[in-house]
C-alpha positions as CSV (number, residue, x, y, z in Angstrom):
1,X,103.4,96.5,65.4
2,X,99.8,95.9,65.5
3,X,96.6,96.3,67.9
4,X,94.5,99.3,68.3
5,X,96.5,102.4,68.2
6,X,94.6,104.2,71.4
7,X,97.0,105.7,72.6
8,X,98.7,107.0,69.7
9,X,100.7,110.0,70.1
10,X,101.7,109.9,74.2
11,X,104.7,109.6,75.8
12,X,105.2,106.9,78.1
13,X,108.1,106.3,80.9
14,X,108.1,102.6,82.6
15,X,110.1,101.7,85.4
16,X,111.4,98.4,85.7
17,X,110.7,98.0,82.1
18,X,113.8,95.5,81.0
19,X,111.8,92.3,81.6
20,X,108.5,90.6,83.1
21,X,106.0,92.5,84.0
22,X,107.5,96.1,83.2
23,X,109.1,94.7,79.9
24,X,105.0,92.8,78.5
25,X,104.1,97.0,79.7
26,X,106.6,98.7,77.9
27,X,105.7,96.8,74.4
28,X,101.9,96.6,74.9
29,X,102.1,100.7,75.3
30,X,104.1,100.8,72.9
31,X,101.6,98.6,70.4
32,X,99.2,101.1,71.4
33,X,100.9,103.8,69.9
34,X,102.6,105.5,72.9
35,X,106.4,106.2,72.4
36,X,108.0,104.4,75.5
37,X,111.5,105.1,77.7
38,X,112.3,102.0,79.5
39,X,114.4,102.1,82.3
40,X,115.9,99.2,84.0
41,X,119.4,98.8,85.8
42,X,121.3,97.8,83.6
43,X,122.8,99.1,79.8
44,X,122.3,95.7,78.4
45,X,118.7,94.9,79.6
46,X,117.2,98.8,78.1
47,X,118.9,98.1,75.1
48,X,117.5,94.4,74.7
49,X,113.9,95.9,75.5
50,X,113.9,98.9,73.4
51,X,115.3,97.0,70.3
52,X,112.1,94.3,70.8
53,X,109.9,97.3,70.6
54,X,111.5,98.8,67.5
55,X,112.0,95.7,65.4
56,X,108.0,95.4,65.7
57,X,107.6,99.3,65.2
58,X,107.3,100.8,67.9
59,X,108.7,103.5,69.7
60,X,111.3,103.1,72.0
61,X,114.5,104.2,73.8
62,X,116.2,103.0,77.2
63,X,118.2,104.8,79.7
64,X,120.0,103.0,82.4
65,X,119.8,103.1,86.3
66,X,118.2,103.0,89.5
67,X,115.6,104.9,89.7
68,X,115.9,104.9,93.7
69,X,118.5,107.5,92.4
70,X,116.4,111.0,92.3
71,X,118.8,112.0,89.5
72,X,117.9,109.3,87.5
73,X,114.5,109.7,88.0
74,X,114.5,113.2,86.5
75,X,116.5,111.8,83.4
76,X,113.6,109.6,82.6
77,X,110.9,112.4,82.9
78,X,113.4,114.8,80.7
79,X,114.5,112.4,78.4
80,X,110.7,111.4,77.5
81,X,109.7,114.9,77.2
82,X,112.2,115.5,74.7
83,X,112.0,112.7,72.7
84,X,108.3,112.4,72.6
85,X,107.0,116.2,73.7
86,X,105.7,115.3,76.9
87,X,104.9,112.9,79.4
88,X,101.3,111.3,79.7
89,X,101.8,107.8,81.2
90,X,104.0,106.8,84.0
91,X,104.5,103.1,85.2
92,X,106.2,102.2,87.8
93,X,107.3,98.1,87.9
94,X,110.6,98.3,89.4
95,X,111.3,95.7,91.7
96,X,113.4,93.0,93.7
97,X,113.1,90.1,95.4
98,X,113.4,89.3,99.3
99,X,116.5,87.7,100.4
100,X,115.8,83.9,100.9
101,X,114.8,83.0,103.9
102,X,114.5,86.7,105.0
103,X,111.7,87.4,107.7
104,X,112.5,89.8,110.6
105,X,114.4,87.7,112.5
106,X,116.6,87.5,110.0
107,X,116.9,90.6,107.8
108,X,119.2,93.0,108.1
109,X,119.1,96.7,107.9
110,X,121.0,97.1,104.3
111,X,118.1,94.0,103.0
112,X,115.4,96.2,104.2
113,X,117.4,100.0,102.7
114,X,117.6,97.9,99.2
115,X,113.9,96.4,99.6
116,X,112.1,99.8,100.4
117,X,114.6,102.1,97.6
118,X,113.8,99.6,94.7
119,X,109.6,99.2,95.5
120,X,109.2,102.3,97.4
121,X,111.5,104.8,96.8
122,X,111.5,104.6,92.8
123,X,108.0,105.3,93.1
124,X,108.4,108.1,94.9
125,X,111.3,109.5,93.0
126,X,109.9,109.2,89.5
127,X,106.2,110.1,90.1
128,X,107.8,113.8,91.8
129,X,109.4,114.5,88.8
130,X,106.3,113.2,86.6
131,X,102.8,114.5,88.6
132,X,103.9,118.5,88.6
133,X,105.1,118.4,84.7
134,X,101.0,116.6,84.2
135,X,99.2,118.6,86.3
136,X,100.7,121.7,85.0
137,X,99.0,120.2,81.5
138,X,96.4,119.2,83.1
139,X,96.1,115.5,82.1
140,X,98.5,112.1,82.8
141,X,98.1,109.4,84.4
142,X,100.3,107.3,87.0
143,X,99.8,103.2,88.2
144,X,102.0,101.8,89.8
145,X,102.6,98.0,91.0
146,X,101.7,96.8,94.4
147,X,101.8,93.1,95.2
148,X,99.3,90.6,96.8
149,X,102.3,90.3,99.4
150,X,101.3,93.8,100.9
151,X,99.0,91.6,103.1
152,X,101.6,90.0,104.8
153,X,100.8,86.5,103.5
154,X,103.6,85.4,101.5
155,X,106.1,86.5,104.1
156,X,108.9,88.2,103.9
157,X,109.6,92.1,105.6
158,X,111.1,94.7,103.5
159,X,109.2,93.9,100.0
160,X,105.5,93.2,101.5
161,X,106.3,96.8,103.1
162,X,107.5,98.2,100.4
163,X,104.6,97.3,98.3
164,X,102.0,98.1,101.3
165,X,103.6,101.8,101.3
166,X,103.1,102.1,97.6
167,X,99.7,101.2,97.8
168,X,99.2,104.0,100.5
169,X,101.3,106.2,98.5
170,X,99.2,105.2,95.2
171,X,96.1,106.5,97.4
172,X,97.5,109.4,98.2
173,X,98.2,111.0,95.3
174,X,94.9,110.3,93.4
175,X,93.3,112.2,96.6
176,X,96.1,114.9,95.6
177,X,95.9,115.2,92.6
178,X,91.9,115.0,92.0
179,X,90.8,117.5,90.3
180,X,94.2,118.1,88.7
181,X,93.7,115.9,85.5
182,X,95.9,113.0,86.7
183,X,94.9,110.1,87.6
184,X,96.5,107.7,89.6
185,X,96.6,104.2,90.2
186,X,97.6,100.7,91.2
187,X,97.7,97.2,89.7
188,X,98.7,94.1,91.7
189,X,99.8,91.5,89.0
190,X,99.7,88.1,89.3
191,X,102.3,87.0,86.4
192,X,105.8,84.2,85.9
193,X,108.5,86.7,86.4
194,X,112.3,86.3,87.4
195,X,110.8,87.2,91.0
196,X,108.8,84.2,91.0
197,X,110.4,81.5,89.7
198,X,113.4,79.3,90.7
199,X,114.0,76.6,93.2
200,X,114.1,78.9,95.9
201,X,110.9,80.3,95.0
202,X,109.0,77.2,94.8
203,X,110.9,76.0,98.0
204,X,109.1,79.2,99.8
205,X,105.6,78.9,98.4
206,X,106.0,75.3,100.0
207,X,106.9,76.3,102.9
208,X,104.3,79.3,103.4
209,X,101.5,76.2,102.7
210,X,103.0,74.1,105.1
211,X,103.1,76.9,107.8
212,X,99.6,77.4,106.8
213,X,99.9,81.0,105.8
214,X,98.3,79.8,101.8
215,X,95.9,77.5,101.2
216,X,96.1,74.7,98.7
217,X,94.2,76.8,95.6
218,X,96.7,79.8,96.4
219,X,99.7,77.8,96.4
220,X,99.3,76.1,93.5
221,X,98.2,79.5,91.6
222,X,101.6,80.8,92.8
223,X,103.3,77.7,91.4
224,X,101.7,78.2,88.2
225,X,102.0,81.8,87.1
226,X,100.1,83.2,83.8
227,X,102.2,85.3,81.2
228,X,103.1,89.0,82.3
229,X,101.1,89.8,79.1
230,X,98.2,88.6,80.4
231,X,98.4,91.6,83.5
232,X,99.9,94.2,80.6
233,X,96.1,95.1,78.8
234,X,95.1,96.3,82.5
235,X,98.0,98.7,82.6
236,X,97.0,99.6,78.6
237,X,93.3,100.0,79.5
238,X,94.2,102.7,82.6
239,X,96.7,104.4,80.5
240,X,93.7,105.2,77.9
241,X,91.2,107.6,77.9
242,X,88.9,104.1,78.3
243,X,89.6,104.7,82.1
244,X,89.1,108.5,82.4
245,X,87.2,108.4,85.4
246,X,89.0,105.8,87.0
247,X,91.6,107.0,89.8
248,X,92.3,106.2,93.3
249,X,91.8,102.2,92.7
250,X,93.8,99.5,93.5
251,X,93.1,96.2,91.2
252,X,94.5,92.6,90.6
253,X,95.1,91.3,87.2
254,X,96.3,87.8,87.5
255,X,95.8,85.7,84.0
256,X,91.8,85.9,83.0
257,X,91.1,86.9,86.4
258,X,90.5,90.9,87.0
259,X,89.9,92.3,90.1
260,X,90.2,94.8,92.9
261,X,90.8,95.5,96.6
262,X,88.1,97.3,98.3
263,X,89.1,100.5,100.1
264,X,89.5,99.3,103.9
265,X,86.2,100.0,105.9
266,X,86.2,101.1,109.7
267,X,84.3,98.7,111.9
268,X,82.8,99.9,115.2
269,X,83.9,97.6,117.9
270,X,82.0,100.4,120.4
271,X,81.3,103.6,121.4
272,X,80.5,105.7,124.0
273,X,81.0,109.5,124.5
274,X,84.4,110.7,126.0
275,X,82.9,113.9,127.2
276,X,81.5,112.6,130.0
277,X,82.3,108.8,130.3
278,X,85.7,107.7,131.2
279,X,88.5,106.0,129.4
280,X,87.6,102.1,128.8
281,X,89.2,99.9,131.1
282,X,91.1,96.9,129.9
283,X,88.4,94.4,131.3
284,X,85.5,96.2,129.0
285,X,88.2,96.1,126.1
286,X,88.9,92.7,126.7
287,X,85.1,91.9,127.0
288,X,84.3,94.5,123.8
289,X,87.0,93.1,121.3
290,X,86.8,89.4,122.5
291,X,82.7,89.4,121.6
292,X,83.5,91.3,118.4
C-alpha cells in the first residue's frame, strides 16, 4: 500500500464497490489509510475486491447484497462499526444500466422499479442507517454518485431519474445535516466502466449524436472514457479533512478535468403583485415567456 495515509484510522463503507468506479474508490480509501466494507451484489465480486485491497495492505472486507434491501443496508453500517469502530465515510456507487433501447415509450414499470432501487433507493437506504450513527459523533461525511445523464441528455428514463433524485436528495441532506458535523456530497464521474462500454453502448452514444441530443466533442468524450482512478482522488480528497468545509456541492470529475454544477438559479420572467392585479392571462404569458 502506499500514498499519503490521510485518512488513517476511519472506517469506510462503499456501495457498489466490486468494480469501476466504486471498486478505483474502495482501494484509493483504502491506500489512504481508511479500513473499507465493500459491498457489491454478488459473493464473488466483494471477495475479488477486498482480496485486491489486502494483497496491497490495505484494509478490507466485503459483504454481499443489494443494498436497495434496507436490511442490507444496516449490515454494512454494523458490520463497519465493528470491524473498524465506527463509521466516518460513506460512498455510495451502486449502479445499473438502462435497458437498451429503453426511453418512455418503451420502458416498463419493473425497468423503472429496478432503475430507481439500484441509483436511488440504495442511497436512501444506506445513508439512514449511516447519517444518525455520524451525527450522533458529530463528524462523517456522505458523497454519493450522480451522473451527467441527470440532465436528460443521454436519454434513457429510470436511470437519468434516478441519478436526478440523488442529486436532490444529496442537497437535501447537507441542508439537514448542517451544522451536525456531516457533510454531504456528490460527484458525477466521467470514467470506462462496465456501464459504459460495449457495442450497445457505443451504438447509443451514436445514436444520441445523430438525434442531435450530443455534440461531436461530447460524443467522442463518451466514446473515450478516462480510468475510474482518475474520478477516485475526488472521492479521497472529500472524504479528508482537506474538504472540511465543503458540503452541499455537486462536482464532475471526468479524467484531468474537475468541475462542478452550479446550484440552479431562479430567473424572473415577470412580476407583478397578486394583491391587487389579476391572474396573467395566457396571451401576456405567451407574450412574457416567448420575449424571454
Amino acid at each position: 500500500m502506499s500514498g499519503d495515509l490521510i485518512l488513517a484510522e476511519r472506517a469506510a463503507v462503499v456501495v457498489g464497490g466490486g468494480s469501476g468506479i466504486g471498486l478505483a474508490v474502495a482501494q484509493a480509501l483504502a491506500a489512504s489509510g481508511a479500513g473499507v466494507v465493500i459491498n457489491a451484489r454478488t459473493g464473488n465480486a466483494v471477495r475479488a475486491a477486498a482480496g485486491r485491497i489486502v494483497n496491497d495492505g490495505g484494509k478490507a472486507m466485503g459483504i454481499a447484497g443489494s443494498a436497495a434491501d434496507s436490511e442490507v443496508a444496516e449490515q454494512l453500517v454494523h458490520s463497519c462499526v465493528a470491524a473498524y469502530g465506527g463509521i466516518d465515510i460513506l460512498v455510495n456507487c451502486a449502479g445499473i444500466a438502462e435497458p437498451t433501447g429503453s426511453s418512455i415509450l418503451t420502458v416498463s414499470p419493473v425497468q423503472w422499479r429496478e432503475q430507481l432501487d439500484s441509483h436511488l433507493t440504495t442511497v436512501f437506504n444506506t445513508c439512514r442507517a449511516a447519517a444518525p450513527l455520524m451525527a450522533a459523533n458529530g463528524t462523517g461525511t456522505i458523497i454519493n454518485t450522480g451522473s451527467f445523464a441527470y440532465l436528460g441528455d443521454y436519454g434513457g428514463t429510470g436511470y437519468p431519474a434516478g441519478k436526478g433524485a440523488v442529486l436532490s436528495l444529496t442537497l437535501a441532506m447537507a441542508a439537514e445535516l448542517k451544522g451536525s458535523g456531516v457533510r454531504v456530497n456528490a460527484i458525477c464521474p466521467g470514467a470506462k466502466t462496465r456501464l459504459s462500454t460495449g457495442p450497445d453502448y457505443e451504438a447509443h452514444i451514436h445514436d444520441l449524436h445523430r438525434r442531435g441530443l450530443l455534440d461531436e466533442m461530447t460524443m467522442r468524450a463518451s466514446l473515450d472514457a478516462p480510468a475510474p482512478e482518475h474520478a477516485a482522488a475526488l472521492y479521497v480528497y472529500l472524504a479528508s479533512d482537506a474538504a472540511r468545509d465543503i458540503s452541499g456541492e455537486i462536482f464532475i470529475a471526468a479524467g484531468g478535468f474537475v468541475g462542478s454544477f452550479a446550484r440552479p438559479a431562479v430567473q424572473t420572467v415577470a412580476y407583478r403583485d397578486h394583491t391587487d392585479q389579476p391572474p396573467w392571462s395566457v396571451g401576456e404569458l405567451s407574450g412574457l415567456i416567448d420575449g424571454h
